[in-house]
CHARMM-style PDB file with segment names, atoms N, HN, CA, C and O in Angstrom:
ATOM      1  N   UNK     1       0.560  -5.737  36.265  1.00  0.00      PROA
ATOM      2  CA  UNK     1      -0.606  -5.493  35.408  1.00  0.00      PROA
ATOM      3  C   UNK     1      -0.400  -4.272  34.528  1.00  0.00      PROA
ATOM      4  O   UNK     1      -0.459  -4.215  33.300  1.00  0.00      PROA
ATOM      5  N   UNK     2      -0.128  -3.243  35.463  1.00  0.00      PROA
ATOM      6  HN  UNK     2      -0.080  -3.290  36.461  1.00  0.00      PROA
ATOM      7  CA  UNK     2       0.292  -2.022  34.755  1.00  0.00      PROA
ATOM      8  C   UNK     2       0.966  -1.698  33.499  1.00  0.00      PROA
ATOM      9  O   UNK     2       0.810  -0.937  32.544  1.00  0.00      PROA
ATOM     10  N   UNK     3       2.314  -3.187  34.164  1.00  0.00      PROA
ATOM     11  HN  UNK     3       2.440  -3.806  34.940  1.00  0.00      PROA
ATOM     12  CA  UNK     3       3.666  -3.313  32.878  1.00  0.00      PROA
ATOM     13  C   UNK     3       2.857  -3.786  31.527  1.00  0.00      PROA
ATOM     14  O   UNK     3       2.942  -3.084  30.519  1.00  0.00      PROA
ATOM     15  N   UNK     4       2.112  -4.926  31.525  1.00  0.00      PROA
ATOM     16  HN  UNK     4       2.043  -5.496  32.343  1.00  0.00      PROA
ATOM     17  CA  UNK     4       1.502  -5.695  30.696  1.00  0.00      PROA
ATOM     18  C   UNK     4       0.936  -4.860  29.634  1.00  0.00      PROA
ATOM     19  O   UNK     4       1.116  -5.130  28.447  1.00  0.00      PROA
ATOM     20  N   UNK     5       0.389  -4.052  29.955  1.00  0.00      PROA
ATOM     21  HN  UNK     5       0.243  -3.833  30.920  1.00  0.00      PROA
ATOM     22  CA  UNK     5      -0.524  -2.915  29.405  1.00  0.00      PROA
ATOM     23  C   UNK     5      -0.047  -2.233  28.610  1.00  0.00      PROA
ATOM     24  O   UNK     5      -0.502  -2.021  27.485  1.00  0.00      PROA
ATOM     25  N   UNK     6       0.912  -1.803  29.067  1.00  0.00      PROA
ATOM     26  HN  UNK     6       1.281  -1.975  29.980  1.00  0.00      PROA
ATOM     27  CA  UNK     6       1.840  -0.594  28.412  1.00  0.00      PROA
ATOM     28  C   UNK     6       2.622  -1.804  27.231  1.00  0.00      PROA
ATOM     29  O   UNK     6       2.693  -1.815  26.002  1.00  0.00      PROA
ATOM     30  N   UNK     7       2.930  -2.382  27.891  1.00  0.00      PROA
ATOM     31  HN  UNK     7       2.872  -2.373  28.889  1.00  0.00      PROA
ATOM     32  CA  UNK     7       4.078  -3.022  26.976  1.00  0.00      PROA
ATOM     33  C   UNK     7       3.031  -3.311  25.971  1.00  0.00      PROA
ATOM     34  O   UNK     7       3.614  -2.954  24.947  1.00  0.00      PROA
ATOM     35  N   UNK     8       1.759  -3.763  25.561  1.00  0.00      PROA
ATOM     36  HN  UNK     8       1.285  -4.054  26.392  1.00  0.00      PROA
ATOM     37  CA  UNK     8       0.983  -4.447  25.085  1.00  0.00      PROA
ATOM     38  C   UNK     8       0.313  -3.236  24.008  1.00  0.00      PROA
ATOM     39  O   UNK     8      -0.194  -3.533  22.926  1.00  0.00      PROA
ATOM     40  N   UNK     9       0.410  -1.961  24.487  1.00  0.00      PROA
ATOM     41  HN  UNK     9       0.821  -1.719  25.366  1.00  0.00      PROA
ATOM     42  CA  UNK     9      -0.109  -0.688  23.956  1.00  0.00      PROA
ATOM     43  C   UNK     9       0.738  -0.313  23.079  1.00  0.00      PROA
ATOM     44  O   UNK     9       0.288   0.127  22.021  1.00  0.00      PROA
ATOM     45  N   UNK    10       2.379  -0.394  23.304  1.00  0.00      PROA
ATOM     46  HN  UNK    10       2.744  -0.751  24.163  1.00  0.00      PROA
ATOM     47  CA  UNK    10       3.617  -0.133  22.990  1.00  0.00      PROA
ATOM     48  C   UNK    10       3.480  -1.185  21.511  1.00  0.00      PROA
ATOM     49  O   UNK    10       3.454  -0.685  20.387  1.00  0.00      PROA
ATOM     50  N   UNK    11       3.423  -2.287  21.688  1.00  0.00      PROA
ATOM     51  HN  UNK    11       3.444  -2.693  22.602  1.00  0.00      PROA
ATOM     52  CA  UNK    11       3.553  -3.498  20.653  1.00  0.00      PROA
ATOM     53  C   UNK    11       2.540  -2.995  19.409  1.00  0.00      PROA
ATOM     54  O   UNK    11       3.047  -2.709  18.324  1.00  0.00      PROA
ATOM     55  N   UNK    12       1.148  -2.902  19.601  1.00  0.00      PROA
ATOM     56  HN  UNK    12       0.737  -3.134  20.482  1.00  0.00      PROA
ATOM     57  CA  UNK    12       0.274  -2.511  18.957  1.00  0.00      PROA
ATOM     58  C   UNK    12       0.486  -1.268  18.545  1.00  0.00      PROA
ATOM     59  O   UNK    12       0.174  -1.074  17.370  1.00  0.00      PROA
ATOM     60  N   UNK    13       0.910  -0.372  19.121  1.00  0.00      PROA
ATOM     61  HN  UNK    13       1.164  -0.529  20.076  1.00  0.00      PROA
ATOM     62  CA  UNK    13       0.912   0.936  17.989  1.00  0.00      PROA
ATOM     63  C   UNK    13       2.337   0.655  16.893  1.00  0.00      PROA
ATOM     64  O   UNK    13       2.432   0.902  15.691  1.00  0.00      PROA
ATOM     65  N   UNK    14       3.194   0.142  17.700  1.00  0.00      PROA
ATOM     66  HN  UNK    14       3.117  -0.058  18.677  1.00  0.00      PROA
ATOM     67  CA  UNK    14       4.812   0.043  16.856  1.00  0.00      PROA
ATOM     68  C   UNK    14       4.477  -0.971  15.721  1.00  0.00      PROA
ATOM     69  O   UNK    14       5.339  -1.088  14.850  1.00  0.00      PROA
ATOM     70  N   UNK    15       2.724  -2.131  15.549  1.00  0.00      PROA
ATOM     71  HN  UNK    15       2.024  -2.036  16.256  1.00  0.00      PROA
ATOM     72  CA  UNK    15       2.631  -2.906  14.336  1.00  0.00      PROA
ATOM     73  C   UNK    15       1.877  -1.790  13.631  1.00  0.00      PROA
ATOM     74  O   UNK    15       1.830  -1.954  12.412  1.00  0.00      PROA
ATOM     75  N   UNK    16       1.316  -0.766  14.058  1.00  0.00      PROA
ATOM     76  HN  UNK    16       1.355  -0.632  15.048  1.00  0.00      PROA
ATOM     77  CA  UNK    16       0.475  -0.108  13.361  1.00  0.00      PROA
ATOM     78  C   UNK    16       1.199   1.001  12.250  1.00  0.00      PROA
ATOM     79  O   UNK    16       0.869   1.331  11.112  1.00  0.00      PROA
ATOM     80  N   UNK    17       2.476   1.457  13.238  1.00  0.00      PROA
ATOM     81  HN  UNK    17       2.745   1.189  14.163  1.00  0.00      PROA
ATOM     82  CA  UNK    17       3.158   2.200  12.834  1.00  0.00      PROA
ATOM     83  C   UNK    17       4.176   1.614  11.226  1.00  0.00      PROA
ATOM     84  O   UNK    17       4.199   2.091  10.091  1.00  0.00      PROA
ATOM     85  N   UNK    18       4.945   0.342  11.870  1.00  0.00      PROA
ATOM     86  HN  UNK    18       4.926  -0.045  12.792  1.00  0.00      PROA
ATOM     87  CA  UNK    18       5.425  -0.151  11.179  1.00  0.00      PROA
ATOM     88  C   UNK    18       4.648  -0.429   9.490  1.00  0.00      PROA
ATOM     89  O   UNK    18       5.193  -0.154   8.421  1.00  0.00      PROA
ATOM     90  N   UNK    19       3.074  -1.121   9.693  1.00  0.00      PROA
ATOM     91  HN  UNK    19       2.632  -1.344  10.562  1.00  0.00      PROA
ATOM     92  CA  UNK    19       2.251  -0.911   8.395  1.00  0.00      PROA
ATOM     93  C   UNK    19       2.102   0.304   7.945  1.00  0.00      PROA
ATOM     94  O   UNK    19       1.895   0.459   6.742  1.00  0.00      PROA
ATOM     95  N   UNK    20       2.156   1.120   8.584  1.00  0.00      PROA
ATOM     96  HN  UNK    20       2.324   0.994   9.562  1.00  0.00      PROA
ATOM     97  CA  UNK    20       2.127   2.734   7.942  1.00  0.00      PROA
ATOM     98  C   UNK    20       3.432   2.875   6.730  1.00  0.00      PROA
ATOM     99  O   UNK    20       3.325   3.064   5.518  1.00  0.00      PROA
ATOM    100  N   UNK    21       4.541   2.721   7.489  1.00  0.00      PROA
ATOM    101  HN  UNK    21       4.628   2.567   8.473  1.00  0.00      PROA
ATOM    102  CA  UNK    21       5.759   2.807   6.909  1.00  0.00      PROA
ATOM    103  C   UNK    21       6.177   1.876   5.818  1.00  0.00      PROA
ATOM    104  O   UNK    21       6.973   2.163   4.925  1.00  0.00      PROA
ATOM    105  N   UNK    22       5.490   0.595   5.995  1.00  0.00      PROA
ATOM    106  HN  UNK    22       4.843   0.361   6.721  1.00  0.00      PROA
ATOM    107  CA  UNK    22       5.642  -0.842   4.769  1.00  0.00      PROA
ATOM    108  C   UNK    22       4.387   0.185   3.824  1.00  0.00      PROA
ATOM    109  O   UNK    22       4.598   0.138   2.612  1.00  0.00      PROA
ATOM    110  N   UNK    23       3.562   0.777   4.101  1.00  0.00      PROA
ATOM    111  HN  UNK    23       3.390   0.815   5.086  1.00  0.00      PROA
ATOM    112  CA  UNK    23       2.335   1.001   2.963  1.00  0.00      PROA
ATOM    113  C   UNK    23       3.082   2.305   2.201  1.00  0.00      PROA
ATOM    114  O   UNK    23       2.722   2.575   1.055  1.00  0.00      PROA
ATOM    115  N   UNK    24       4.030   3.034   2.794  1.00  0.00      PROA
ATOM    116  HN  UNK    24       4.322   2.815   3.725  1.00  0.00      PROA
ATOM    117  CA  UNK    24       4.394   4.189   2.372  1.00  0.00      PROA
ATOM    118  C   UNK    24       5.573   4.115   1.387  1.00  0.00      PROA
ATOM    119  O   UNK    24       5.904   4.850   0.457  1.00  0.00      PROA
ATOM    120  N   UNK    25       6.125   2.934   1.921  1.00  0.00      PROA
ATOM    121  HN  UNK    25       5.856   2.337   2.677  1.00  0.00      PROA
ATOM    122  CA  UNK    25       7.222   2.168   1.166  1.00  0.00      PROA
ATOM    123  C   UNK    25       6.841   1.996  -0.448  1.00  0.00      PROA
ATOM    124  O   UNK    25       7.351   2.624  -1.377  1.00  0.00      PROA
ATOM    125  N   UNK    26       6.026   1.194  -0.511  1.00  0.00      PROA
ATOM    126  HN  UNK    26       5.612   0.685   0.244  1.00  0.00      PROA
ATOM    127  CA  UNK    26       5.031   0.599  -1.383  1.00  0.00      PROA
ATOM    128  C   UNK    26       4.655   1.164  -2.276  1.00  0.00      PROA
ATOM    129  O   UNK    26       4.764   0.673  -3.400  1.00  0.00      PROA
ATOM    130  N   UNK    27       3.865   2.869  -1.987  1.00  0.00      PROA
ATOM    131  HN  UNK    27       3.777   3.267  -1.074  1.00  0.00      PROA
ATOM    132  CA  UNK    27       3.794   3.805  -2.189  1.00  0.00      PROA
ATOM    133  C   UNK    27       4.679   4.430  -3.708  1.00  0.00      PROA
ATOM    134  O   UNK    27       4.403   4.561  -4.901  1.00  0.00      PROA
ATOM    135  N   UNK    28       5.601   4.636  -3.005  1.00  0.00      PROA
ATOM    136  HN  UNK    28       5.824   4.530  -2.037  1.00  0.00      PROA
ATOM    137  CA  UNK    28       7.094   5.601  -3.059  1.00  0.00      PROA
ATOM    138  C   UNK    28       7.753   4.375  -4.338  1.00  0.00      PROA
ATOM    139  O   UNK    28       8.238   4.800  -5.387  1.00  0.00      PROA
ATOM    140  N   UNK    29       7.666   2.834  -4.030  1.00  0.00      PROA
ATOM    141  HN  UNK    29       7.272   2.488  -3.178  1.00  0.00      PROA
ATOM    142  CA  UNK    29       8.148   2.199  -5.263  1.00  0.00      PROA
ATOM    143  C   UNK    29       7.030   2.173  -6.880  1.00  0.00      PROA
ATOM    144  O   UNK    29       7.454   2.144  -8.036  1.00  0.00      PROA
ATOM    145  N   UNK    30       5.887   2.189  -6.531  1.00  0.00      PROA
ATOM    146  HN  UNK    30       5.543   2.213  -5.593  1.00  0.00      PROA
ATOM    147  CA  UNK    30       4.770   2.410  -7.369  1.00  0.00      PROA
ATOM    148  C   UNK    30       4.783   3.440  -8.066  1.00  0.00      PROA
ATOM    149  O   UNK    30       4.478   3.231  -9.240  1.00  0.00      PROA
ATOM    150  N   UNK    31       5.163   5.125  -7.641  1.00  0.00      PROA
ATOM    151  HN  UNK    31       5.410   5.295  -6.687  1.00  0.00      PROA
ATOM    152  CA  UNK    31       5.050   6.298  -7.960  1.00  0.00      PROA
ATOM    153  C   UNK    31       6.329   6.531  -8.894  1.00  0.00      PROA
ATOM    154  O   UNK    31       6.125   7.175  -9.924  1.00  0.00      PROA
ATOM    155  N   UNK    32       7.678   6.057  -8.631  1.00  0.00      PROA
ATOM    156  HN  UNK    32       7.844   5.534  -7.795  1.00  0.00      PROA
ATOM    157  CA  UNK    32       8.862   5.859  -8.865  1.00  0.00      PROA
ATOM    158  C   UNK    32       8.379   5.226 -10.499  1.00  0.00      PROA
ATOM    159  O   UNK    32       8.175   5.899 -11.510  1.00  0.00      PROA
ATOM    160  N   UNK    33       8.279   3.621 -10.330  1.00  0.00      PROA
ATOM    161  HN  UNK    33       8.444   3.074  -9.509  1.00  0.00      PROA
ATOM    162  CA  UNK    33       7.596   3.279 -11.710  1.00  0.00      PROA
ATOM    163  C   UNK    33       7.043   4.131 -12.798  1.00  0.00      PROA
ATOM    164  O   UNK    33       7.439   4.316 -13.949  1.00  0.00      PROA
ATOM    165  N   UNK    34       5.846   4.684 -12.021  1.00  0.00      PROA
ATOM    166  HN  UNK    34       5.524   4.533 -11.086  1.00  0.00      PROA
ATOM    167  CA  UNK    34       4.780   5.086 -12.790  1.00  0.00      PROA
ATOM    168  C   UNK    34       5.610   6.404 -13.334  1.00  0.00      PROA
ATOM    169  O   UNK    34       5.425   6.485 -14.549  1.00  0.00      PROA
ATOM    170  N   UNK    35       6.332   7.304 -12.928  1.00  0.00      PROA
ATOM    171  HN  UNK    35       6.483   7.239 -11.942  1.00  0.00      PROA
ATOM    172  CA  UNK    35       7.638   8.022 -13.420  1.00  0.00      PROA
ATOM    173  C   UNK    35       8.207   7.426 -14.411  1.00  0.00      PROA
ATOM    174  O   UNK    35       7.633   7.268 -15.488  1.00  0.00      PROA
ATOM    175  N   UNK    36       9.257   7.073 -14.198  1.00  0.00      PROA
ATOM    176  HN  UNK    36       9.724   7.201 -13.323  1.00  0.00      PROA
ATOM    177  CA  UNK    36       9.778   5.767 -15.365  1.00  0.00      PROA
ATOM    178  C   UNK    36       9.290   5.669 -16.517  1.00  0.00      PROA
ATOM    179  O   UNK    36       9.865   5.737 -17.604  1.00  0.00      PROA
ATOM    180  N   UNK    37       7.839   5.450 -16.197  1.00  0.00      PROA
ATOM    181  HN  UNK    37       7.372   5.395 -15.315  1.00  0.00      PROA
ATOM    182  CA  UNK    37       7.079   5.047 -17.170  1.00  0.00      PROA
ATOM    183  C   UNK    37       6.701   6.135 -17.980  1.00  0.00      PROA
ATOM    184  O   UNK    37       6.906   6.031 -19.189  1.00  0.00      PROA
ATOM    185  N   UNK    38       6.158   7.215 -17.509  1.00  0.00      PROA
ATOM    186  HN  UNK    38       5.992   7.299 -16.527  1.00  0.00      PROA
ATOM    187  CA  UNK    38       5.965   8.319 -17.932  1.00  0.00      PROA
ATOM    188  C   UNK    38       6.866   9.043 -19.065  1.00  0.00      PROA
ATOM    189  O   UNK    38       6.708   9.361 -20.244  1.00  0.00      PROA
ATOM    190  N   UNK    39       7.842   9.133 -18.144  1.00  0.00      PROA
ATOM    191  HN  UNK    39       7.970   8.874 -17.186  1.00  0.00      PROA
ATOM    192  CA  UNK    39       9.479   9.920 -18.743  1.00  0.00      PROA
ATOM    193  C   UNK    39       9.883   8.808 -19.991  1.00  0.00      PROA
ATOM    194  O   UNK    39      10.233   9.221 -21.096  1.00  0.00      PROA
ATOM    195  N   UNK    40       9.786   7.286 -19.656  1.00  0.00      PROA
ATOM    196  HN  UNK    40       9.502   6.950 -18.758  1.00  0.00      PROA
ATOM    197  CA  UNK    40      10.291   6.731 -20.890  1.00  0.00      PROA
ATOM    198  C   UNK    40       9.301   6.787 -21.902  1.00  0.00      PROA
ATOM    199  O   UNK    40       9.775   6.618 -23.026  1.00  0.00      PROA
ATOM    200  N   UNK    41       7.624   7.038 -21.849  1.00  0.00      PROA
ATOM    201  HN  UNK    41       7.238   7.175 -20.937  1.00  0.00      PROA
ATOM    202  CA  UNK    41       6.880   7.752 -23.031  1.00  0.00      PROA
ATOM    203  C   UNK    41       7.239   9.016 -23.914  1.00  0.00      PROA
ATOM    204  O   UNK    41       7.374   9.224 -25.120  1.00  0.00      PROA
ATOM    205  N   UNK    42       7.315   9.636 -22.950  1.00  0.00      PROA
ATOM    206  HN  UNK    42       7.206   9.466 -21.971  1.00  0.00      PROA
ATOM    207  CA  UNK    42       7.999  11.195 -23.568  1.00  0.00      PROA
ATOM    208  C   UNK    42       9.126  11.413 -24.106  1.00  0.00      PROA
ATOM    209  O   UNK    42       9.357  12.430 -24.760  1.00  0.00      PROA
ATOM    210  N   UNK    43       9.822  10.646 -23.933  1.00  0.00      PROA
ATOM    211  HN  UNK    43       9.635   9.820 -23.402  1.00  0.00      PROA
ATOM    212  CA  UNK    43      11.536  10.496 -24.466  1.00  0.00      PROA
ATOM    213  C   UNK    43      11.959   9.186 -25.486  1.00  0.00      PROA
ATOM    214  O   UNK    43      12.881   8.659 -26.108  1.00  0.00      PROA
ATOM    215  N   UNK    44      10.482   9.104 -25.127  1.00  0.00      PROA
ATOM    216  HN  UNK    44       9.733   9.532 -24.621  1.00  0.00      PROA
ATOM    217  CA  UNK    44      10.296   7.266 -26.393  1.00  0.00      PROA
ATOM    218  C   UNK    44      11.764   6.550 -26.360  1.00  0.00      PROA
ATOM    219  O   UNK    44      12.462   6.416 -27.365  1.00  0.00      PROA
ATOM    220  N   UNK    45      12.088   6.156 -25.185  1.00  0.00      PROA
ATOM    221  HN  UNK    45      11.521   6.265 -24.368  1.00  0.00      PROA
ATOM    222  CA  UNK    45      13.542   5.772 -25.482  1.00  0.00      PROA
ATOM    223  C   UNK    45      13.629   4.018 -24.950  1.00  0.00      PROA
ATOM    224  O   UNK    45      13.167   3.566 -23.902  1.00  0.00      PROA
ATOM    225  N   UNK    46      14.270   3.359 -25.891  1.00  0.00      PROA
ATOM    226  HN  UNK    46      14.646   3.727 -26.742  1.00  0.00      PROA
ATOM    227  CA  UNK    46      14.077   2.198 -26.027  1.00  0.00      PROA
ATOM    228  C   UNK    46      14.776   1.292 -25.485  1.00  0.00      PROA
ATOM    229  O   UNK    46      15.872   1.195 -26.037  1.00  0.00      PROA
ATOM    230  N   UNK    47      14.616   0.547 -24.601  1.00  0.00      PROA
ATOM    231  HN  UNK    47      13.725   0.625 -24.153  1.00  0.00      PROA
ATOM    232  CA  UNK    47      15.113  -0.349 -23.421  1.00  0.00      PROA
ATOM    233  C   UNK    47      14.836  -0.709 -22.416  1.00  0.00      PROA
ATOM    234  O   UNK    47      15.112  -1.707 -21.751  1.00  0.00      PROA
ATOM    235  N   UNK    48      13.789   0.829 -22.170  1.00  0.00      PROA
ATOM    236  HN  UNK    48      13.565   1.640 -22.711  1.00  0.00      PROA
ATOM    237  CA  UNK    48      13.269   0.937 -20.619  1.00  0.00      PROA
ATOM    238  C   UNK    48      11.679   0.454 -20.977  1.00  0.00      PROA
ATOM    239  O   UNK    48      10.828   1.039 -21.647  1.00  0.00      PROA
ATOM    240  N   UNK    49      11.627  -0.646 -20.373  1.00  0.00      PROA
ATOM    241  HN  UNK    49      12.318  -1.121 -19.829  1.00  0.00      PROA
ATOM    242  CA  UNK    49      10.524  -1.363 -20.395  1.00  0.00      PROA
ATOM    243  C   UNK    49       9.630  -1.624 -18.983  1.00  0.00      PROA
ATOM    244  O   UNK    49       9.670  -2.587 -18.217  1.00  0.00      PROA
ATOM    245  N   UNK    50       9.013  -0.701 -18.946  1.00  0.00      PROA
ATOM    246  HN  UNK    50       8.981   0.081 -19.568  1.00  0.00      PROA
ATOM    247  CA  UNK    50       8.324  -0.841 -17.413  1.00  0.00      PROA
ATOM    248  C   UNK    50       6.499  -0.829 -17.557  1.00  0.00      PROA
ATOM    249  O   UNK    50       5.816   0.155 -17.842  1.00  0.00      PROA
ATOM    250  N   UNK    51       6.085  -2.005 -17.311  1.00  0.00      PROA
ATOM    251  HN  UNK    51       6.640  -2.805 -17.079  1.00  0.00      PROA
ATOM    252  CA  UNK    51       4.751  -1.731 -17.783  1.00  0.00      PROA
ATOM    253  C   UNK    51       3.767  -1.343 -16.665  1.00  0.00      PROA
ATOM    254  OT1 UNK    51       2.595  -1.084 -16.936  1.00  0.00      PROA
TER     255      UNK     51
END
C-alpha cells in the first residue's frame, strides 16, 4: 500500500514537473523570436522574416 503511494506521488509530481519544464521550453522559444524580431526591426535587415 505504502509502495503504491509513493510511487503514485512520485509519478504525479515528475508530470507536474515535466509541464513546468515543456511550459518553460515554450517560453524561452517565444522570447528568442520576439528578439529576432526586434533586432531584425532595428537593423531593418532583409531576409529575416519572423512575424
Amino acid at each position: 500500500c505504502v509502495n503504491f503511494a509513493v510511487r503514485s506521488c512520485m509519478q504525479t509530481a515528475l508530470k507536474a514537473a515535466n509541464s513546468v519544464v515543456g511550459l518553460a521550453g515554450m517560453d524561452v522559444i517565444l522570447y528568442a523570436l520576439w528578439v529576432l524580431r526586434a533586432w531584425s526591426k532595428q537593423h531593418s535587415v532583409v531576409g529575416i522574416i519572423v512575424c
